[in-house]
Structures are given as C-alpha cells and as structure tokens.
Phi, psi and omega in degrees: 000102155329287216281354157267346169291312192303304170317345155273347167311281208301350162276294144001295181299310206289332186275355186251334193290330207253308185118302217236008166334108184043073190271338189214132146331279198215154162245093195292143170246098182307334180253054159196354138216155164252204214301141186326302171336270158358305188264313156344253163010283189309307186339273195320322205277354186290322184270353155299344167272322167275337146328314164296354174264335201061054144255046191276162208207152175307316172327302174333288192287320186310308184305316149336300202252308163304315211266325179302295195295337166313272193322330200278326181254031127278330176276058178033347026102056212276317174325289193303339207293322169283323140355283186281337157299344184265316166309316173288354192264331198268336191300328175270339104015291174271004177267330199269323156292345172269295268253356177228050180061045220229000000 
C-alpha cells in the first residue's frame, strides 16, 4: 500500500525532526476542549446527523474514533485504546484514497 508506506515515512521523519514528537497521549486543556467523554458525544452526535444526511465526512468518523480512543486509555483500557487509534489510521488511510480518487 503507498499511501501506507508513506505514513510510515512520515513517522519515521517527524520522530527524527521532532525530539518530543507525540511526548503525551492526550493533554486536556480546559479552554480548547472539554472532557474526552463530553467531546466523545458531540463526536457521536455529529456523526449521527450526518448519517441521517448520508453526509458522513472524513472528520466526522475521525473525530469519532479519536474521542473513543481518548475515553478508552483514560478508562484505562490500553487495548481498546490502540484499537481505536488503528481505526483512526484506517480513517486517514481511507480519506488519503478518495481524495486521490481511489
């Protein structure tokens, strides 16, 4: 898969460019989101509307699937937690193929 080599390039690059590349799983910032829970919801409810639209969007399932994996490794839950990060790697995975016609 191209577009999986590449993602793997570009992790390969960002870890040698960056020192602190992803030094933390998630940092909550109280003025830039509220609690995973919370935003998990919103997540949902969004995509549930846009289902009902048939307009589902790459955001949508990402924001979705990031907020599960967010609840899941606060609920300790390391398994599921990585689950849903591969999920979110296929959501970009599949966003980087419509996006080249695929």
């Amino acid at each position: 898969m191209p577009n999986l080599d590449l993602v793997v390039a570009e992790l390969a690059n960002a870890k040698r460019k960056h020192r602190k590349f992803v030094d933390a799983f998630f940092i909550r910032d109280p003025a830039y989101c509220d609690s995973p829970k919370v935003e998990l919801e919103r997540a949902r409810k969004r995509l549930r509307l846009l289902g009902r639209r048939h307009e589902v969007d790459f955001r949508a399932v990402f924001e979705e699937e990031f907020w599960e994996a967010v609840v899941a490794y606060h609920d300790g839950e390391i398994e599921h937690a990585v689950q849903e990060l591969a999920q979110c790697a296929a959501v970009v995975l599949r966003a980087m193929e419509h996006i080249q016609g695929k």
